[in-house]
N, C-alpha and C positions, 0 to 999 in steps of 0.2 A: 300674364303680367309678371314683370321684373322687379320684385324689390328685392332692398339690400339688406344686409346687419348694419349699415351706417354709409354716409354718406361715401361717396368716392371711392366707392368697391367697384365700378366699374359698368354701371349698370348701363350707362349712354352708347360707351361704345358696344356694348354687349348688344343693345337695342340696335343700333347702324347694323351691325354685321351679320343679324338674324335678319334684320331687315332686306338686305342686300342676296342675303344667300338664298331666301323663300323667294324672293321677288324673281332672279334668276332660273327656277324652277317653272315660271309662268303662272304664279300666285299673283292676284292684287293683293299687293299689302300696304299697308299706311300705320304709322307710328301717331302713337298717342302717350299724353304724359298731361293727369289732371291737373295737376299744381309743379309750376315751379318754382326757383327762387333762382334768381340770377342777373345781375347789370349787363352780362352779354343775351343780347337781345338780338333777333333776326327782324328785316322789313318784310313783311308777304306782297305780294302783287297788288292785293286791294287794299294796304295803307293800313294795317294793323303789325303789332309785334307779337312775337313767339321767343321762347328761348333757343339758343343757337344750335344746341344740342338735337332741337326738335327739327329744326332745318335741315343740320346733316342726315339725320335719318332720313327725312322724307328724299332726299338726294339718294341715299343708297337705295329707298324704293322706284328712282327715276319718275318720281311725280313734283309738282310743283309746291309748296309749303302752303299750310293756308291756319288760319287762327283756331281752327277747331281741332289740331295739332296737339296744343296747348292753349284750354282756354282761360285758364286762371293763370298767371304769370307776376310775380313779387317782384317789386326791383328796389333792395337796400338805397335807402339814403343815409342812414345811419343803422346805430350798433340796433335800435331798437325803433324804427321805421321806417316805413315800407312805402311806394308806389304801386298799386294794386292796379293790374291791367287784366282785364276782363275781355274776350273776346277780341284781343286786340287794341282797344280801347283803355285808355286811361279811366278809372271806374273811383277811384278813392285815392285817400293819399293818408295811411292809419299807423298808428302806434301799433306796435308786436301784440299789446294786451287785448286791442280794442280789433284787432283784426281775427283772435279766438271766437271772440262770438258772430264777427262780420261774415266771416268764410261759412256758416249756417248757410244762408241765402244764396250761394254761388253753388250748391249741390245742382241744383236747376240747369246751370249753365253748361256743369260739368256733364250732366246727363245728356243734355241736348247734344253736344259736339259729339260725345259717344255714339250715340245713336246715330248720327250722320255719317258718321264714318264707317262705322256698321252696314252700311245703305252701302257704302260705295266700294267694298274689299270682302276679297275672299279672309283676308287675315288682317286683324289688329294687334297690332304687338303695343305694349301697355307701360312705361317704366315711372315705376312710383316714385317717392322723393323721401330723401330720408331713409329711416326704419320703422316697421311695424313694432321694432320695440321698444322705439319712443309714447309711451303708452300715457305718458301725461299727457299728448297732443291727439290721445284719441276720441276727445267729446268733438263732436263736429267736424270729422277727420274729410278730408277729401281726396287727400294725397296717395295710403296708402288703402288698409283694409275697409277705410269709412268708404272707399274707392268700390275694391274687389267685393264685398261682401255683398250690398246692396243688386249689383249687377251679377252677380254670381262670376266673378272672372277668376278660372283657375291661377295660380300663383306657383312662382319660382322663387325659390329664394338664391339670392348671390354673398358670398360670400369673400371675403380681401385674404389670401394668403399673405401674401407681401409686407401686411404691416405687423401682422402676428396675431397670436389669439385668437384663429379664427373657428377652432370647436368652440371654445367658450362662447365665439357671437352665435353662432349658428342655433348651437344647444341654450344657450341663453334666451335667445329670441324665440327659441319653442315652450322656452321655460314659465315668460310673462307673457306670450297670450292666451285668451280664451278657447277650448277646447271648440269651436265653432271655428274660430280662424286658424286655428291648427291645422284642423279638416282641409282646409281650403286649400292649404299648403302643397303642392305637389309631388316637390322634391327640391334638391338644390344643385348650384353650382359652383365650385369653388373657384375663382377667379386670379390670376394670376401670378400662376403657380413658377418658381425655377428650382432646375436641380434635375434628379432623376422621378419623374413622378410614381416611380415604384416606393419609393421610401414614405409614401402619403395613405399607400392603401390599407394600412390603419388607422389610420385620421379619418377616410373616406368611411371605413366600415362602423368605425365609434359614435362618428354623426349619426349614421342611416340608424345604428343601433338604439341610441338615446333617443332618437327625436322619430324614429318611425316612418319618414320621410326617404325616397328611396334618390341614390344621388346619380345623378342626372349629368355629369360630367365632372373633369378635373381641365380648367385650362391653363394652358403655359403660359406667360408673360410674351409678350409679342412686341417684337422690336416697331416693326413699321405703323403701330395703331400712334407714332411720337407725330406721324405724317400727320394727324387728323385735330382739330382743334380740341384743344382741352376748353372744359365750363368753366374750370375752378380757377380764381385769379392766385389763389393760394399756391399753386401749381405752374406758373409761367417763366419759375426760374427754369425749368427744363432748358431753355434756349439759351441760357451759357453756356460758353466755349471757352477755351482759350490756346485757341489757334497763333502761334504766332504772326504777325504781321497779317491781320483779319482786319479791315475796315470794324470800324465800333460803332455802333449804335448803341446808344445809351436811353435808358427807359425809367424815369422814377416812377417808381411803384405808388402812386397813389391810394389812396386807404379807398375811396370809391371808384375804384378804375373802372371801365367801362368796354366792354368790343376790345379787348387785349386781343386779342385773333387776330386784329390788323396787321401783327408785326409779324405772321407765321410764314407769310410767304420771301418777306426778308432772313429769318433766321434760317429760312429752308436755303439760301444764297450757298453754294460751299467759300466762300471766300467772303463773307461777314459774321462778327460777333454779335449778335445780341443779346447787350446785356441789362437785365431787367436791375434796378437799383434798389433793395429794400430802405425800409425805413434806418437811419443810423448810420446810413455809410453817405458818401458823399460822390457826388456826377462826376466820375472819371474824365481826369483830364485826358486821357489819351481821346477819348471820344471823336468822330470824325465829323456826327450829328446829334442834337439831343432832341427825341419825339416827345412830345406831351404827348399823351392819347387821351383817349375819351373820359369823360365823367359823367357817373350818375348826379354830382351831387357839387355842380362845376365850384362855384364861390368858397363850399366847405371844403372843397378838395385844394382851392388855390391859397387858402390859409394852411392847409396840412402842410404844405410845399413850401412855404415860406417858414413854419417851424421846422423843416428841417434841414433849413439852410440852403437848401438847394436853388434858390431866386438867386443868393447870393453866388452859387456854381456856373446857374445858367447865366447869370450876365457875367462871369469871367470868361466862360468857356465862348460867348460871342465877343468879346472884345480882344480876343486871342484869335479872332479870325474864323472861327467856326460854324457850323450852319446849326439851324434851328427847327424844325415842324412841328404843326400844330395840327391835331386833326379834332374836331370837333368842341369836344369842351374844352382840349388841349388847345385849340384856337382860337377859343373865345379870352382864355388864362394869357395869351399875348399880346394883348391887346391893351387901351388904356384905361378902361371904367368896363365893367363886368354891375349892370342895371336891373334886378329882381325886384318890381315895385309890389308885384300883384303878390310875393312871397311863394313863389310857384316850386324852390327848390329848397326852402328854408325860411327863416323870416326876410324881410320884408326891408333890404337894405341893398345900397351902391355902394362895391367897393373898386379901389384902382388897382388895376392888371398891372403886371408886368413890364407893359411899356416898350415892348420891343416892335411891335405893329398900331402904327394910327389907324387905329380902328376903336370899336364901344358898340358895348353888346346889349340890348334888351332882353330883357328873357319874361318875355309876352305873347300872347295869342297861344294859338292850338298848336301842338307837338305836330312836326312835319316829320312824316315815315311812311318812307316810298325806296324801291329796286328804283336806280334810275343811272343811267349811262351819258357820258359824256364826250371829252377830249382837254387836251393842252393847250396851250397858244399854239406849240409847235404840231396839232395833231395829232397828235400822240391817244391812244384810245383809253378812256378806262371805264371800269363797269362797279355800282357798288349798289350802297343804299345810305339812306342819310333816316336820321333818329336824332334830332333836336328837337329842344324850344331856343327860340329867341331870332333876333332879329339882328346884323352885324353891317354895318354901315364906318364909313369912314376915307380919309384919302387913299390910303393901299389898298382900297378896295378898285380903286380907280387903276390897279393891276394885277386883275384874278391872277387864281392859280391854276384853277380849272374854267369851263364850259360845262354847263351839265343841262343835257336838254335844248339846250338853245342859249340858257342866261349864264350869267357870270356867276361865280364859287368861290369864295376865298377872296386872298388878299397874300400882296409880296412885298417886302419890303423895298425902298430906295436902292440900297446895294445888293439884294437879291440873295440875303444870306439869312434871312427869315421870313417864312411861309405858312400859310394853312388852310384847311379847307374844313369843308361840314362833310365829306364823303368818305363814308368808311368802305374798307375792302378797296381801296383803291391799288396796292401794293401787290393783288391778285391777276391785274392785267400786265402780262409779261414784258411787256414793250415800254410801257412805264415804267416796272423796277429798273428794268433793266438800264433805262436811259437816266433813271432819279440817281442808281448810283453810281455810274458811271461819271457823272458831274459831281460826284464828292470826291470817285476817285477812277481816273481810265482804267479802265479793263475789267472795276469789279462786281460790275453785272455778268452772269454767267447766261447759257441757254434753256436754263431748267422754266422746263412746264409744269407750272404748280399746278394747276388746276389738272392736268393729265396725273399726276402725282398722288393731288387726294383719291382720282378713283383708283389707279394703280392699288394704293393704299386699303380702299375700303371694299378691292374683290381679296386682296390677299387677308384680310382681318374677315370676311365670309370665309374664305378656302380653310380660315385657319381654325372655326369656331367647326365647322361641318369635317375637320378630322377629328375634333373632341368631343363633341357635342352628338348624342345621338337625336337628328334632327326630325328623324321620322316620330322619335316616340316625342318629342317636344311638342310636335306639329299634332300628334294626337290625344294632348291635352285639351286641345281648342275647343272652346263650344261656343256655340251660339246663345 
């Protein structure tokens, strides 16, 4: 098992590339992660969600994704509530406080999918969440050591060069726990590191001295791992550019944004910008498109948008002549009434969209979450998965944007310069980016295979952990 000194030290991809590197050895391996926290969510085959994180791994083991992956899974609606998905399954819907004593009961869940997976691989690779040295979250812990200790699962710790201070977490985090979970500890890794890593090997030695722990690798910062999607939406500005004369794609950062990965195989373009818009600044007029993307948290996220004036951007920048999309909750936010009777996302109110698509959204029945594959009007192929609630009816519905399956998807406007759909990852089938942006601007769809690119990506992030990494003696920590 992988944990961290703190979040975002690198433990996901860390997890992919071990993943990937055992699996090529002709190990069965499969990636496990007891609790996550995260609005990017993956579909599985059998209509459950996972975090995306868990998806790409199980990709670098060339096996199919499935809820026991990840079988507790958070998804923020606010600063201080959650959507608890259990096996897949929407299970609760709790406040931060009341979800400390909830997560008790989900021990069960968590053991069970362990176990299964245990049943099916020579190797479990384990990435916990957080730090074990968040010690106030350790009554009823399921993420980290309440994880490892119960199951006897040896541990790694990782460690962030990059942001600094990383003897202090490392020796910190030996400092406040229990002499039992210290044991358990096995060694560490310090995670991406730049520079000449000779200048570290007293850092390295000062660790293993103070904490006893012997260290287990130094890795270097690695360019190509930008190929592979990031979890954190905190982290999405990576995809500004500023390319001269680069097609814009313009992204407001919504406070619950949701599946931000949608736009990686756009930003992977060599000839587009995108750029993600924080709170405070204002939707660039040079823009050539403005995406909404997804929302955990659609109605509270379409009031965020309109305090920050950006309703007012996006109807300049369409009346300027500009195109518009909407992909999921991003496409319910353009529409004319956004309808929550049941109070499924917040309380229990209609409010009026955007106005730019005749269309009206319900956001009732069962959450639809399903892989599923379609086409264009023009046939054109795409491949995704879709993760809503609600229902979207209206006259521009009476001009999809997609086929998916056989039915209609979306909705286009009268002048054909505002669209959206409910499928996310659509911007991953090549023949569609490359045709969506060529109609914004000739020629600026390029030949890149992004999907060739992520594995390109995730054998070189193995090649590159298995020159650091001594993977034999890692590999002989494992027990059963």
């Amino acid at each position: 098992m992988l944990q961290g000194t703190g979040s975002d030290v690198g433990k996901s991809l860390l997890v992919a590339g071990l993943c990937r590197a055992y699996s090529r050895r002709g190990l069965s391996v499969l990636p496990f992660k007891p609790q996550n926290m995260s609005n990017n969510a993956a579909a599985t085959p059998d209509g459950g969600e996972i975090g995306r994180a868990q998806a790409l791994q199980a990709r670098a083991c060339g096996v199919v994704p499935d809820t026991d992956m990840n079988p507790v899974l958070l998804k923020p609606s606010s600063d201080r509530r959650s959507q608890v998905v259990v096996h897949g399954r929407v299970a609760a819907d709790l406040a931060a406080s009341a979800y400390q004593d909830y997560k008790a009961g989900l021990a069960r869940a968590v053991a069970d999918s362990f176990a299964r997976l245990k049943s099916r691989a020579d190797l479990v690779i384990v990435e916990g969440a957080g730090s074990p040295a968040e010690i106030n979250l350790r009554a009823n812990d399921i993420a980290n050591m309440g994880f490892a200790m119960p199951h006897g699962v040896p541990v790694v710790l990782v460690g962030d060069i990059d942001r600094g201070g990383v003897i202090a977490s490392v020796v910190g985090t030996h400092a406040v726990l229990p002499p039992d979970e210290q044991r358990l500890i096995q060694g560490f890794i310090i995670n991406k590191f730049r520079g000449d890593p000779r200048l570290f090997d007293d850092g390295m030695a000062e660790i293993a001295r103070r904490t006893g722990w012997p260290a287990l690798g130094l890795v270097p910062w690695l360019g190509a791992a930008r190929a592979l999607p990031e979890e954190d939406a905190m982290r999405v500005g990576r995809h500004a550019t500023a390319d001269r004369g680069a097609l814009v794609v313009a992204v407001p950062m919504l406070a619950r944004i949701a599946n931000f990965d949608d736009l990686d195989p756009l930003a992977a373009e060599p000839g587009v910008e995108v750029r993600f818009v924080p709170p405070g600044q204002p939707l660039p007029a040079e823009a050539a498109v403005i995406v909404l993307p997804g929302s955990k948290a659609t109605i509270a996220d379409l009031r965020f948008l309109r305090s920050q004036g950006w309703d007012i951007d996006l109807l300049a920048h369409w009346r300027r002549g500009g195109r518009v999309l909407g992909i999921c909750g991003g496409y319910q936010m353009l529409g004319r009434i956004i309808a929550d009777p049941e109070g499924l996302e917040g309380p229990a109110e209609t409010v009026d969209g955007l106005g730019l698509l005749a269309i009206d959204t319900v956001l009732a029945g069962r959450k639809t979450v399903r892989p599923i594959t379609g086409e264009t009007p023009d046939g054109i192929a795409v491949t995704g998965y879709e993760i809503h609630l609600g229902q979207t009816e209206g006259p521009d519905c009476a001009r999809p944007m997609l086929s998916l399956a056989g039915r209609p998807d979306g909705a286009v406007s009268a002048d054909g310069r505002v669209a959206g759909c409910y499928l996310h990852g659509l911007f991953g089938a090549d023949g569609f980016r490359r045709a969506w942006l060529d109609g914004l601007k000739p020629g600026a769809g390029s030949d890149l295979a992004f999907e060739a690119r992520v594995e390109a990506a995730l054998d070189e992030l193995a090649d590159h952990l298995a020159a650091h990494i001594d993977l034999d003696t890692l590999l002989a920590l494992a027990r059963r």
